[in-house]
mmCIF file of the N, C-alpha and C atoms, coordinates in Angstrom:
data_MODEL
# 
_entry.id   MODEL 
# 
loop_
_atom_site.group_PDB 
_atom_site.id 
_atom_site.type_symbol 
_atom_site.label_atom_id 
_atom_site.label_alt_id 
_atom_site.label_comp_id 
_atom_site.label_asym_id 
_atom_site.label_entity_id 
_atom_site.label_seq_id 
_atom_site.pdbx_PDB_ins_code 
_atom_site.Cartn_x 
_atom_site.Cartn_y 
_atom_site.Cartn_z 
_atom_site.occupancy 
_atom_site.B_iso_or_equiv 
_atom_site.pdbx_formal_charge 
_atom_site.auth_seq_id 
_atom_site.auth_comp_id 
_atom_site.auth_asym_id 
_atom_site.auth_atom_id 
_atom_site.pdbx_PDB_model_num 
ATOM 1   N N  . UNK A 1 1  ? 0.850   -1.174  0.000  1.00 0.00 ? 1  UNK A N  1 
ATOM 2   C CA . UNK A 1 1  ? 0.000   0.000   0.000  1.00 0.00 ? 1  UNK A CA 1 
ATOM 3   C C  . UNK A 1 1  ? 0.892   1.232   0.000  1.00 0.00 ? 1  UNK A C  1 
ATOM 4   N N  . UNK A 1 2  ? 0.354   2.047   -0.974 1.00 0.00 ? 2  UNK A N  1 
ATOM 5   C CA . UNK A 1 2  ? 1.278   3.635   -0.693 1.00 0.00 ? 2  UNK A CA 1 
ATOM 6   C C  . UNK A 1 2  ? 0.931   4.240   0.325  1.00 0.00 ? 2  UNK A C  1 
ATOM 7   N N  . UNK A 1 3  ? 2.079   5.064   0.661  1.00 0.00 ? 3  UNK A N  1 
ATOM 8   C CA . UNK A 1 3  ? 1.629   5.948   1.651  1.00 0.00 ? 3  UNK A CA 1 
ATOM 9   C C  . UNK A 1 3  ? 1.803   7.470   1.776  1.00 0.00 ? 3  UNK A C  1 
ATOM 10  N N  . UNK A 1 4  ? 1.269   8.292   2.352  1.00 0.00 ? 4  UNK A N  1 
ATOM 11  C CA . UNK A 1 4  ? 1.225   9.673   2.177  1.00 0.00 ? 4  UNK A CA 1 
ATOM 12  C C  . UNK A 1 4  ? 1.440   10.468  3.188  1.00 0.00 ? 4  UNK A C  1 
ATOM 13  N N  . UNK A 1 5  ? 2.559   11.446  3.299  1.00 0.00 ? 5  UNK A N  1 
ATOM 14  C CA . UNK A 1 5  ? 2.158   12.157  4.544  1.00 0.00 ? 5  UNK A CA 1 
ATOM 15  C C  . UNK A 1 5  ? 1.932   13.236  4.467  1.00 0.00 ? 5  UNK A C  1 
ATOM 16  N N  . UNK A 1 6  ? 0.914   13.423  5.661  1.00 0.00 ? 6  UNK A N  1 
ATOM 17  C CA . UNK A 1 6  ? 0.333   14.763  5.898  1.00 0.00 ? 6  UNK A CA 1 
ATOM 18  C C  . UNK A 1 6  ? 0.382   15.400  6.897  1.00 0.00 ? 6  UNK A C  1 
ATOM 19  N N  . UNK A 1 7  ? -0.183  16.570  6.421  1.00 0.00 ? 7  UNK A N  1 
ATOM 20  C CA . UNK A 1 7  ? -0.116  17.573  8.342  1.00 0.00 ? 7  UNK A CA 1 
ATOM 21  C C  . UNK A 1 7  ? -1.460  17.115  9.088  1.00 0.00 ? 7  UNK A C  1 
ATOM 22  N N  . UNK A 1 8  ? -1.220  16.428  9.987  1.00 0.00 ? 8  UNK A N  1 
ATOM 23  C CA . UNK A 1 8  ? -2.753  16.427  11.031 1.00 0.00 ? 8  UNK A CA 1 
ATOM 24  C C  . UNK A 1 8  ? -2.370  17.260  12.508 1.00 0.00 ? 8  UNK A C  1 
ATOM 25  N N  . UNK A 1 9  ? -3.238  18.052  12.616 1.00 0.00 ? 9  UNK A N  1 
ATOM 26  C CA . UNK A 1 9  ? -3.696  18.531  14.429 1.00 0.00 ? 9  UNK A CA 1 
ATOM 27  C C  . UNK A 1 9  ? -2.796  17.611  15.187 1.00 0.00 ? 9  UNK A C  1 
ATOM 28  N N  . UNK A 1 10 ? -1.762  18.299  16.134 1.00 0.00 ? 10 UNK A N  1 
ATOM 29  C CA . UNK A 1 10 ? -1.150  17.024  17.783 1.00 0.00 ? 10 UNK A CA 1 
ATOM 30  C C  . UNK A 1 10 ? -2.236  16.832  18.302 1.00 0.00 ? 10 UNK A C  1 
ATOM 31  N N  . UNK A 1 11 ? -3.584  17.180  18.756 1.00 0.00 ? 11 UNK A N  1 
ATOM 32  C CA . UNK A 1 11 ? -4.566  17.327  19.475 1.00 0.00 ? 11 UNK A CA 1 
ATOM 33  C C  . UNK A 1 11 ? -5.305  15.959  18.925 1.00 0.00 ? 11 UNK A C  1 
ATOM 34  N N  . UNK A 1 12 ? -5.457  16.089  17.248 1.00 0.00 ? 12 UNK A N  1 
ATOM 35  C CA . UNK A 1 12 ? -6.145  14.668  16.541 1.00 0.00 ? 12 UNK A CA 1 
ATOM 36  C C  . UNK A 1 12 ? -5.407  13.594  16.791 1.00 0.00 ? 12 UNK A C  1 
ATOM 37  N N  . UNK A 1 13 ? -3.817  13.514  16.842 1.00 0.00 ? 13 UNK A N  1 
ATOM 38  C CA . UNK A 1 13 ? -3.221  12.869  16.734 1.00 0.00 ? 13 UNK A CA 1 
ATOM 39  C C  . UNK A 1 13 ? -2.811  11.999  18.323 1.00 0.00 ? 13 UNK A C  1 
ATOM 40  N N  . UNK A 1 14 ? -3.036  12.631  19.335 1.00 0.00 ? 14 UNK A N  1 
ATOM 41  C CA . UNK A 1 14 ? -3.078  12.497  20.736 1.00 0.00 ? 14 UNK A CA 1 
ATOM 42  C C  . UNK A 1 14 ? -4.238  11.516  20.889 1.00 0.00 ? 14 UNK A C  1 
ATOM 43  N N  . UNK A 1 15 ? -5.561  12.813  20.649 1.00 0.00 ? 15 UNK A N  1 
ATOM 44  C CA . UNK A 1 15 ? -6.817  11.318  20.491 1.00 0.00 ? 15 UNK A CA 1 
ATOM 45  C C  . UNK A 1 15 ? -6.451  10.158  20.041 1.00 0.00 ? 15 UNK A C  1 
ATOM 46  N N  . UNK A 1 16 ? -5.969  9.934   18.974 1.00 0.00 ? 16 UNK A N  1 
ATOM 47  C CA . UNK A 1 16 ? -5.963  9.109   18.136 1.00 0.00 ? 16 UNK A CA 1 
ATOM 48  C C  . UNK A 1 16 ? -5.292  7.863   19.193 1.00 0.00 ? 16 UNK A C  1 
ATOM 49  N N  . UNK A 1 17 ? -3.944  8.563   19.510 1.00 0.00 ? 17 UNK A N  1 
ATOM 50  C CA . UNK A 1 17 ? -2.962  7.316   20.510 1.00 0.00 ? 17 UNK A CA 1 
ATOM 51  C C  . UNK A 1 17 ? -3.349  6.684   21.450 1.00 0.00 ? 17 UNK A C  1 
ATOM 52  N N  . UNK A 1 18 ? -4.376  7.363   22.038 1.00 0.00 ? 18 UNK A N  1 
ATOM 53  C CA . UNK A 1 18 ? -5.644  7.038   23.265 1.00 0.00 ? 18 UNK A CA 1 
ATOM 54  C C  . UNK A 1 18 ? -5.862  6.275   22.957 1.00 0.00 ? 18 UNK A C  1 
ATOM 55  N N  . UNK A 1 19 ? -6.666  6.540   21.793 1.00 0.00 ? 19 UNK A N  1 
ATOM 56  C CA . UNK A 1 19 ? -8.054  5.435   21.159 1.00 0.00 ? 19 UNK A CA 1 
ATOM 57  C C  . UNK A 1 19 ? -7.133  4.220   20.256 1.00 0.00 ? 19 UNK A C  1 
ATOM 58  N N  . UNK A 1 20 ? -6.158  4.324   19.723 1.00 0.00 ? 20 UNK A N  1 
ATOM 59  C CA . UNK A 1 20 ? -5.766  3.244   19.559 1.00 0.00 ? 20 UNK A CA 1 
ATOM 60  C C  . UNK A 1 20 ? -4.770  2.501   20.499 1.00 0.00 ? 20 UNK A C  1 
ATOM 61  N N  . UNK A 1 21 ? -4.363  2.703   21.354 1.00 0.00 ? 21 UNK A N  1 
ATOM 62  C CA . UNK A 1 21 ? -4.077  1.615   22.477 1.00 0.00 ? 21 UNK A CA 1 
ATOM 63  C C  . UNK A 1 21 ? -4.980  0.967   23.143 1.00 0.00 ? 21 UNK A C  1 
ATOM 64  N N  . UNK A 1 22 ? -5.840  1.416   23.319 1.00 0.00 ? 22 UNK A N  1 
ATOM 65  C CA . UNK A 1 22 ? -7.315  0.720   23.749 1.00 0.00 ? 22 UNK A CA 1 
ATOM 66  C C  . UNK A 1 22 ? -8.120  -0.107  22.674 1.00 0.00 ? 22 UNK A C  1 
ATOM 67  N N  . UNK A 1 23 ? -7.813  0.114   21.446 1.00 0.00 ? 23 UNK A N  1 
ATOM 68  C CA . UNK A 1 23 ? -8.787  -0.518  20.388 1.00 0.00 ? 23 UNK A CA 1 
ATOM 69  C C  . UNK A 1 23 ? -7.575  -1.846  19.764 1.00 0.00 ? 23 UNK A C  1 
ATOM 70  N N  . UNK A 1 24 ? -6.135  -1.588  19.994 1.00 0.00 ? 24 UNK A N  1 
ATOM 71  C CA . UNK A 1 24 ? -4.840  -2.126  19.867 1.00 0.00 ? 24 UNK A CA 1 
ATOM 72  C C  . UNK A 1 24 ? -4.529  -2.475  18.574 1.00 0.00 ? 24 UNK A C  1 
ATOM 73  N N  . UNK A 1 25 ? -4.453  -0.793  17.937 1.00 0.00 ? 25 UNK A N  1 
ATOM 74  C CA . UNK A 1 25 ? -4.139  -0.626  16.591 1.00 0.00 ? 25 UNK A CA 1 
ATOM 75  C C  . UNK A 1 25 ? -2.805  0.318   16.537 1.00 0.00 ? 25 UNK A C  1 
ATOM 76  N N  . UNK A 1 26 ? -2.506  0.787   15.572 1.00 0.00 ? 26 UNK A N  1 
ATOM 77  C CA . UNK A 1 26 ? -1.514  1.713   15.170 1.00 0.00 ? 26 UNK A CA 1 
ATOM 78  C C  . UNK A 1 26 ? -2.161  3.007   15.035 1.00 0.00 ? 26 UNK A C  1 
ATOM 79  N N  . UNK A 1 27 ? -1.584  4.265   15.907 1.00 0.00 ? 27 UNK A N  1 
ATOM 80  C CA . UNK A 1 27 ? -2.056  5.274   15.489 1.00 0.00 ? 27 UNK A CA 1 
ATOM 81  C C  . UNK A 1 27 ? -2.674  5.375   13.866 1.00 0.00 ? 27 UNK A C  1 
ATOM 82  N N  . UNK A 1 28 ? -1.817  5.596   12.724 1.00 0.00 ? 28 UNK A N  1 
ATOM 83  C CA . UNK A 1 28 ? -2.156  5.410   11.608 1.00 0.00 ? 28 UNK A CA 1 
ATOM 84  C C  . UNK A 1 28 ? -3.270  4.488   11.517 1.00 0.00 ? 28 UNK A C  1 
ATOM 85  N N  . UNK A 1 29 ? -3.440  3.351   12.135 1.00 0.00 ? 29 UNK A N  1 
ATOM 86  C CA . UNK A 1 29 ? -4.940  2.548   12.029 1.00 0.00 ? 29 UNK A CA 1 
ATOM 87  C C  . UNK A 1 29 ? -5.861  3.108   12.283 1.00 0.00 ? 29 UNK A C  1 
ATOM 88  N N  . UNK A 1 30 ? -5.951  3.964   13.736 1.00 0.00 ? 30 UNK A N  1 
ATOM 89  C CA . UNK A 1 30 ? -7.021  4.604   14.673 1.00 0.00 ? 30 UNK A CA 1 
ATOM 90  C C  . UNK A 1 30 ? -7.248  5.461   13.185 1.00 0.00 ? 30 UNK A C  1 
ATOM 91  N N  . UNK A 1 31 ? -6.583  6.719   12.763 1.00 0.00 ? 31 UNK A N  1 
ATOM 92  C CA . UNK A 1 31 ? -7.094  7.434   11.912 1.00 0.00 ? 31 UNK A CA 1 
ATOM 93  C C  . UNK A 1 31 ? -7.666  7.151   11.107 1.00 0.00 ? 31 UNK A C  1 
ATOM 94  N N  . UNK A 1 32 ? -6.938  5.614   10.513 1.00 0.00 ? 32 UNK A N  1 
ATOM 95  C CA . UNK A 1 32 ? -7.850  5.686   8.706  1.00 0.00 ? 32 UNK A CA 1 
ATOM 96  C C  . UNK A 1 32 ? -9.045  4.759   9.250  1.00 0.00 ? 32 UNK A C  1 
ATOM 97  N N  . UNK A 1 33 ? -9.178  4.082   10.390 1.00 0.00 ? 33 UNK A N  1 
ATOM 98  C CA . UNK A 1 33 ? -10.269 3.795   11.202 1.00 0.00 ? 33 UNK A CA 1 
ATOM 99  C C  . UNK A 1 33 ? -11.431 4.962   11.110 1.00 0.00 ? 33 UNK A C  1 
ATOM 100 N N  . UNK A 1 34 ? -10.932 6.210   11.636 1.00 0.00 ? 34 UNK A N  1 
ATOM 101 C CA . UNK A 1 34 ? -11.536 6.950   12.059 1.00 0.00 ? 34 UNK A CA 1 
ATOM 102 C C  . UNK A 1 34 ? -12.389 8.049   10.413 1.00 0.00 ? 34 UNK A C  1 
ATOM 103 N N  . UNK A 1 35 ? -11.658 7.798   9.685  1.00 0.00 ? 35 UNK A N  1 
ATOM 104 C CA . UNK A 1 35 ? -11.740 8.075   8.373  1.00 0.00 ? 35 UNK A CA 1 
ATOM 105 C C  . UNK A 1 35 ? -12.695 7.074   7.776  1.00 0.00 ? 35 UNK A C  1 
ATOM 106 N N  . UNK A 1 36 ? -12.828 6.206   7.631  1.00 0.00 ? 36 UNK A N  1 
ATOM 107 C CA . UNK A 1 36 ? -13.653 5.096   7.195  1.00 0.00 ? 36 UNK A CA 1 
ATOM 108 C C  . UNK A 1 36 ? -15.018 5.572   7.669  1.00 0.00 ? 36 UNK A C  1 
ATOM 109 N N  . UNK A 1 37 ? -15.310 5.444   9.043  1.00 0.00 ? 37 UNK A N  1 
ATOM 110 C CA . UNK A 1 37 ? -16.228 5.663   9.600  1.00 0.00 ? 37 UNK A CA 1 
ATOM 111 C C  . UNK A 1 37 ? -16.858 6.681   9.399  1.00 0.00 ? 37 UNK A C  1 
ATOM 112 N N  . UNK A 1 38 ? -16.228 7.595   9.036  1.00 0.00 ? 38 UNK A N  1 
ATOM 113 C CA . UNK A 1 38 ? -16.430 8.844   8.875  1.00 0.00 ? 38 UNK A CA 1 
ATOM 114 C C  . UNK A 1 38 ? -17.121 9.057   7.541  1.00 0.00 ? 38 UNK A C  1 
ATOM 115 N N  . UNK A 1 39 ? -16.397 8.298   6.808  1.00 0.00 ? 39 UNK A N  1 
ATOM 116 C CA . UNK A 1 39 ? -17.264 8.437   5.560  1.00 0.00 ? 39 UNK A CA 1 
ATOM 117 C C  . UNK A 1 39 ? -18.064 7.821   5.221  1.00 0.00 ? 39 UNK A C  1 
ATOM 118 N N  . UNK A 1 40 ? -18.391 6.493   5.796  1.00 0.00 ? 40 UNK A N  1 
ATOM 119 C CA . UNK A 1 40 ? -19.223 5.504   6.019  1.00 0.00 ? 40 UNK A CA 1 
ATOM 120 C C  . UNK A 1 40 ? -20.878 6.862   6.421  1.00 0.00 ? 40 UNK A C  1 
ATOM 121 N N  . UNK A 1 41 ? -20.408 7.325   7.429  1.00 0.00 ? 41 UNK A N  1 
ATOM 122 C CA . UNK A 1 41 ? -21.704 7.868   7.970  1.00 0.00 ? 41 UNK A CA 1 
ATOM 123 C C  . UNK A 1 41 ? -22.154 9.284   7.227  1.00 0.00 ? 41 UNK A C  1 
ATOM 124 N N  . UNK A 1 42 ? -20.753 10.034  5.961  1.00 0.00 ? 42 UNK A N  1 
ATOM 125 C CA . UNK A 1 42 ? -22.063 11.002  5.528  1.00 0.00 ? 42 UNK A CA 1 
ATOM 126 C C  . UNK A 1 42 ? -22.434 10.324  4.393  1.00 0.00 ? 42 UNK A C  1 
ATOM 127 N N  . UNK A 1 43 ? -21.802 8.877   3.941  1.00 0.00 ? 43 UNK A N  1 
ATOM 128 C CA . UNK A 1 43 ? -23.046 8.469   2.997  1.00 0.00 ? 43 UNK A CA 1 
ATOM 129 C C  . UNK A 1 43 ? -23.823 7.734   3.823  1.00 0.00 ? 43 UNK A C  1 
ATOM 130 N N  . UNK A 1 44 ? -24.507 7.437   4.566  1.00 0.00 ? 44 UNK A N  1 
ATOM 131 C CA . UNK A 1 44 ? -25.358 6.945   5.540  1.00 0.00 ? 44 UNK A CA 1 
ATOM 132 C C  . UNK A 1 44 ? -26.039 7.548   6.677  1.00 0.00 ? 44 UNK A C  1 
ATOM 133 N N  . UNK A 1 45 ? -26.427 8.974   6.143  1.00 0.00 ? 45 UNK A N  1 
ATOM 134 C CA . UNK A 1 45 ? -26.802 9.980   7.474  1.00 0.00 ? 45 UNK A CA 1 
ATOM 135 C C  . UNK A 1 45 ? -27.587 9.578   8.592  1.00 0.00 ? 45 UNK A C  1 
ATOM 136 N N  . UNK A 1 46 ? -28.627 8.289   8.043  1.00 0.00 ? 46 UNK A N  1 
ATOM 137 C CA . UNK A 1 46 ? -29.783 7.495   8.800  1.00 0.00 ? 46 UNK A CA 1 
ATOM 138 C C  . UNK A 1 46 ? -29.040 6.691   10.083 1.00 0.00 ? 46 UNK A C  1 
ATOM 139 N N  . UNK A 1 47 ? -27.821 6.140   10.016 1.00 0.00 ? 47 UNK A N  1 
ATOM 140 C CA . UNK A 1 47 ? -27.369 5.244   10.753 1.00 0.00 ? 47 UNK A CA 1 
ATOM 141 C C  . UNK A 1 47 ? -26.337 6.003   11.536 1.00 0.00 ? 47 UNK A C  1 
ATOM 142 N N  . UNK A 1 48 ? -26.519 5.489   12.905 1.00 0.00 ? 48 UNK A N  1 
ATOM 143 C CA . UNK A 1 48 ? -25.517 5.804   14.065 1.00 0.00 ? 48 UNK A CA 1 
ATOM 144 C C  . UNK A 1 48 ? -24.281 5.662   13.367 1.00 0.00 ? 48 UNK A C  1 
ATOM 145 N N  . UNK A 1 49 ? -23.545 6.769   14.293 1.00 0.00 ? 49 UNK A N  1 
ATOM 146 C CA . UNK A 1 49 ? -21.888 5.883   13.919 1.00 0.00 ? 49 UNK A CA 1 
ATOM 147 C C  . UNK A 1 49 ? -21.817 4.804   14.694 1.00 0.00 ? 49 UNK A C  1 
ATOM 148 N N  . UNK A 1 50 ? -21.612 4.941   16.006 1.00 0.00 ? 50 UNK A N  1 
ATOM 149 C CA . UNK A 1 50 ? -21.490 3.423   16.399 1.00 0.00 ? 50 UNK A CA 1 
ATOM 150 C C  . UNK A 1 50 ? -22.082 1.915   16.396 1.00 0.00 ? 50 UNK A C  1 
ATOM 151 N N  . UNK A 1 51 ? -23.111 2.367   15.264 1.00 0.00 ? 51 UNK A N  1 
ATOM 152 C CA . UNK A 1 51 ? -23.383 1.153   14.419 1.00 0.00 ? 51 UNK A CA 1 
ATOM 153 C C  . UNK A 1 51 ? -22.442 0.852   12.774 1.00 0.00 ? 51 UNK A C  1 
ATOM 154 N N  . UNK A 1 52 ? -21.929 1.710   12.604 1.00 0.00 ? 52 UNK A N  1 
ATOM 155 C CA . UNK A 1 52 ? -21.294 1.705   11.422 1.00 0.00 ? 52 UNK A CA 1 
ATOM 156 C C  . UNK A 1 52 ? -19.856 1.667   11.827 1.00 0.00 ? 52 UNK A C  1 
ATOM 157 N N  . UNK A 1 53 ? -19.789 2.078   12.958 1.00 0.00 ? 53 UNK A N  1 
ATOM 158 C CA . UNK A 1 53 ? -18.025 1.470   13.508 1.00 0.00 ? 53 UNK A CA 1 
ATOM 159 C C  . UNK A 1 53 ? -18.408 -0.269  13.780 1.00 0.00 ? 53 UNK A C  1 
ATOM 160 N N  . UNK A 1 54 ? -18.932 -0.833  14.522 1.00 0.00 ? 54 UNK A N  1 
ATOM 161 C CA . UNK A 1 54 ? -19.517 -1.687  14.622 1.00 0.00 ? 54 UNK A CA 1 
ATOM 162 C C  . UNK A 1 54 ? -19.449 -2.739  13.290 1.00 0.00 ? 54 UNK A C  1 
ATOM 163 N N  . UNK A 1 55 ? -20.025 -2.219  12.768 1.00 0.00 ? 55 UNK A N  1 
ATOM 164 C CA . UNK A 1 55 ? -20.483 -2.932  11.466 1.00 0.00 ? 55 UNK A CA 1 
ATOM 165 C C  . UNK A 1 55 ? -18.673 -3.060  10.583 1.00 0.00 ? 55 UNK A C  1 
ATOM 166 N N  . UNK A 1 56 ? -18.284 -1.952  10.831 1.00 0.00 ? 56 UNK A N  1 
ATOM 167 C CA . UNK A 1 56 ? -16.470 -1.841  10.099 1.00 0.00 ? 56 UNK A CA 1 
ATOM 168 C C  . UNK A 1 56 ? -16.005 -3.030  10.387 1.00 0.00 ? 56 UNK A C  1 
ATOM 169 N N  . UNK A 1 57 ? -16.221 -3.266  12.255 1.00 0.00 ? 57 UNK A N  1 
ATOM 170 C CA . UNK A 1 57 ? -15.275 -3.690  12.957 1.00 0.00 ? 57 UNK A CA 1 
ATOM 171 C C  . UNK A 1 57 ? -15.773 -5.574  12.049 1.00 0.00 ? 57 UNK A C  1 
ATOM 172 N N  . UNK A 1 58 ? -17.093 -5.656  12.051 1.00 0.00 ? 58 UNK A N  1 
ATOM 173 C CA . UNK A 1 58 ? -17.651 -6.898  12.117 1.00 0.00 ? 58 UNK A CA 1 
ATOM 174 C C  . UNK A 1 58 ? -17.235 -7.443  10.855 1.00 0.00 ? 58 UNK A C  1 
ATOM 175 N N  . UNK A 1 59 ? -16.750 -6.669  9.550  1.00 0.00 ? 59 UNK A N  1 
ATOM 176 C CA . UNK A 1 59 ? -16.950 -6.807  8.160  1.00 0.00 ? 59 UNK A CA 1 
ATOM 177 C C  . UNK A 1 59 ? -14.794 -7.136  8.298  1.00 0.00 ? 59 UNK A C  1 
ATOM 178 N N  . UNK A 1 60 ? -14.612 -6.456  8.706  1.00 0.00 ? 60 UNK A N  1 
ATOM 179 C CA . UNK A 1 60 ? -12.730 -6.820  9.239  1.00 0.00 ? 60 UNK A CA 1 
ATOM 180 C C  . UNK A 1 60 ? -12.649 -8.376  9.567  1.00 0.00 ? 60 UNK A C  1 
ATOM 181 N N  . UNK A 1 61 ? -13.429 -8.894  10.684 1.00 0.00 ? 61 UNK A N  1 
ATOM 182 C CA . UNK A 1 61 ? -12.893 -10.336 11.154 1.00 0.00 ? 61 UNK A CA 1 
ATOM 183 C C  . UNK A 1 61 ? -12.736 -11.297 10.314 1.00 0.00 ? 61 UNK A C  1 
ATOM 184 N N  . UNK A 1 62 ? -12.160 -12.051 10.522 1.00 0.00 ? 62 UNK A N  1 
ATOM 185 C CA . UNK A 1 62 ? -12.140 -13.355 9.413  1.00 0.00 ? 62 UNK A CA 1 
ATOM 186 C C  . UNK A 1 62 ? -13.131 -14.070 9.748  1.00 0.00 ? 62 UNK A C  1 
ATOM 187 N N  . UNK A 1 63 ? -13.326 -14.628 8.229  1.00 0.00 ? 63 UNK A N  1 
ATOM 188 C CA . UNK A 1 63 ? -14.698 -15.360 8.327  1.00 0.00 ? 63 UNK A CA 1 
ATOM 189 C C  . UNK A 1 63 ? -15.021 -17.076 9.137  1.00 0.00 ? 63 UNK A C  1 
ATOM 190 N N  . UNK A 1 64 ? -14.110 -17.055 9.301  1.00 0.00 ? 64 UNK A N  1 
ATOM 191 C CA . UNK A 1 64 ? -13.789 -18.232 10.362 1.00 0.00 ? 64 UNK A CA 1 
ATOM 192 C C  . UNK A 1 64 ? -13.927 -18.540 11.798 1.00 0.00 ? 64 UNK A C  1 
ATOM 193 N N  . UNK A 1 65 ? -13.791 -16.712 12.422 1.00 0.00 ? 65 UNK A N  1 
ATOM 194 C CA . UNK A 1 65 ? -14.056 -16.241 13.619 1.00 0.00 ? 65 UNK A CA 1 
ATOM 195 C C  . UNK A 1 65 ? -15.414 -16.277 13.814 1.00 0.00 ? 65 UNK A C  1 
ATOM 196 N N  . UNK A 1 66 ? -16.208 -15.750 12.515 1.00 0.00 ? 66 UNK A N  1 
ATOM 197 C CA . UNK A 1 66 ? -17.648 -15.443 12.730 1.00 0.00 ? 66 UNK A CA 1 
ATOM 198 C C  . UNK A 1 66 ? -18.556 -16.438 12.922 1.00 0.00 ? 66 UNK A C  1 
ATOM 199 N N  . UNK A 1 67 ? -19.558 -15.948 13.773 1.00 0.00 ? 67 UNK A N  1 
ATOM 200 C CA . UNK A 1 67 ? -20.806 -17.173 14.247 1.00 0.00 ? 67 UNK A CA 1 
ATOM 201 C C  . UNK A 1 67 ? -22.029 -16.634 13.502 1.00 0.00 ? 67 UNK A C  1 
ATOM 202 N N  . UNK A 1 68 ? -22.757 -17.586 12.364 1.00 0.00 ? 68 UNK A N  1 
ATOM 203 C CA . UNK A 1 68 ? -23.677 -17.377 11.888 1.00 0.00 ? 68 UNK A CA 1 
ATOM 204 C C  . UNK A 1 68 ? -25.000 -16.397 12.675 1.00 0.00 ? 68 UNK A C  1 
ATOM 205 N N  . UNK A 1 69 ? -25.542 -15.824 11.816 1.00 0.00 ? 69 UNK A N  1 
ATOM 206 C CA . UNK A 1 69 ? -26.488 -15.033 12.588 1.00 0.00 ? 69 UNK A CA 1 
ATOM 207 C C  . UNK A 1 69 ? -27.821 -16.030 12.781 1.00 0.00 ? 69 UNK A C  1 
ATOM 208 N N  . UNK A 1 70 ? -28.443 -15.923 13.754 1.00 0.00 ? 70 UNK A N  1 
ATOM 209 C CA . UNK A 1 70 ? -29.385 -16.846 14.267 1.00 0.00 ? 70 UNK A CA 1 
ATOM 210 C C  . UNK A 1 70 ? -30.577 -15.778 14.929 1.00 0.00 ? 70 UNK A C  1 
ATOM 211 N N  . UNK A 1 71 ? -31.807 -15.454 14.143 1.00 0.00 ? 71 UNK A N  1 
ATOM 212 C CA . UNK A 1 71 ? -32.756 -14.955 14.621 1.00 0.00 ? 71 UNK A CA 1 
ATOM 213 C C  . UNK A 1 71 ? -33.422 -15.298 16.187 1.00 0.00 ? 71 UNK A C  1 
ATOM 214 N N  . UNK A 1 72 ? -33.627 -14.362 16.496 1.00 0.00 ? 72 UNK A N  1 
ATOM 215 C CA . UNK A 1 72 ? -34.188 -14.319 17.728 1.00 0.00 ? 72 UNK A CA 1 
ATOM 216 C C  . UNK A 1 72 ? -35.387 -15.347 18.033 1.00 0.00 ? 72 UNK A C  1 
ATOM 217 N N  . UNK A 1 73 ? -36.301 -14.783 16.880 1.00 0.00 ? 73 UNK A N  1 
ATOM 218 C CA . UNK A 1 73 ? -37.926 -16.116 16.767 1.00 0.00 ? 73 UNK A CA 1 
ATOM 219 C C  . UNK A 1 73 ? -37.386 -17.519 16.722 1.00 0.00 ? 73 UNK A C  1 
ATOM 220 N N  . UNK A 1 74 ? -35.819 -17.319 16.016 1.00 0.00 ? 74 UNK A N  1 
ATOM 221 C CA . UNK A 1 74 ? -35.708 -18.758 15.661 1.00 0.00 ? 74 UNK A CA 1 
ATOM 222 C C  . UNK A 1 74 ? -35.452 -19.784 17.391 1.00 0.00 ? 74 UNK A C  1 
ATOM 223 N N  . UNK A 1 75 ? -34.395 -18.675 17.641 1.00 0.00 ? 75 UNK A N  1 
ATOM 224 C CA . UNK A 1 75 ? -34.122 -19.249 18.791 1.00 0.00 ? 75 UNK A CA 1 
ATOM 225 C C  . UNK A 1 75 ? -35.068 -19.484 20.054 1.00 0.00 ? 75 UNK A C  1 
ATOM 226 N N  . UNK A 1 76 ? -35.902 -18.963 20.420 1.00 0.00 ? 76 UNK A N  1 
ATOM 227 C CA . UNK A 1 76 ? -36.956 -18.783 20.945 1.00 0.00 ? 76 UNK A CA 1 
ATOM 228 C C  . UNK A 1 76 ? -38.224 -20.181 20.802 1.00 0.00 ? 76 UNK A C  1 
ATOM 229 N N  . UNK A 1 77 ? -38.184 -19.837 19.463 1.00 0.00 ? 77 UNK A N  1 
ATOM 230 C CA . UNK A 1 77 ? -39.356 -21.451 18.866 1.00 0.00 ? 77 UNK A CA 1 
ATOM 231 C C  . UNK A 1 77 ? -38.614 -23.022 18.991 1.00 0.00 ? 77 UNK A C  1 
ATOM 232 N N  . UNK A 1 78 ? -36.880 -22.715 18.908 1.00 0.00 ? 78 UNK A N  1 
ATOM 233 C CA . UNK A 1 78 ? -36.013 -23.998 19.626 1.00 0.00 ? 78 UNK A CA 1 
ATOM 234 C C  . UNK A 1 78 ? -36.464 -24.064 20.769 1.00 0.00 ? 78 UNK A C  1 
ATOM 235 N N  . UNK A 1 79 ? -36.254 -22.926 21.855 1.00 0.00 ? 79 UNK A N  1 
ATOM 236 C CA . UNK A 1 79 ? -36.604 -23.653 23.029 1.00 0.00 ? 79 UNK A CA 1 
ATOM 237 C C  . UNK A 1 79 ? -37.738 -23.978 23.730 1.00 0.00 ? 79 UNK A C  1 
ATOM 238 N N  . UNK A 1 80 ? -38.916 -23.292 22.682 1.00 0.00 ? 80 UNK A N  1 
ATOM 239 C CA . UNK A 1 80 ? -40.165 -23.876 23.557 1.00 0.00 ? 80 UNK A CA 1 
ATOM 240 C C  . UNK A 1 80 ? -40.691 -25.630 23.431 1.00 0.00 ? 80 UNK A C  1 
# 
């Protein structure tokens, strides 16, 4: 991947180190994280961000990790 550098805010860039030691990414991750999302939501004005971070995070895992989705009715009509 190329890469580019730019001028960002110490202030953005501070957030950023926060939020990615806690999320346990690379600054540079947190941002283009934070960028994604970002654009995710002004084409999606209807939807939360933290459903669309969410949804980032869920669409990232490998598909191997993931557990099929299983409706609620479904599960429900199993156990009666």
């Amino acid at each position: 991947m190329a890469t580019v550098s730019m001028r960002i805010d110490e202030a953005l860039i501070s957030a950023a180190r926060t939020a990615a030691k806690a999320e346990c990414r690379t600054v540079q991750g947190q941002v283009e994280f934070w960028a994604k999302v970002g654009r995710a939501a002004l084409d999606n004005p209807d939807l939360p961000a933290s459903f669309i971070a969410e949804s980032l995070i869920g669409l990232a895992e490998p598909r191997a990790d993931s557990a099929p989705f299983v409706p609620r009715s479904h599960i429900n009509a199993v156990k009666a």
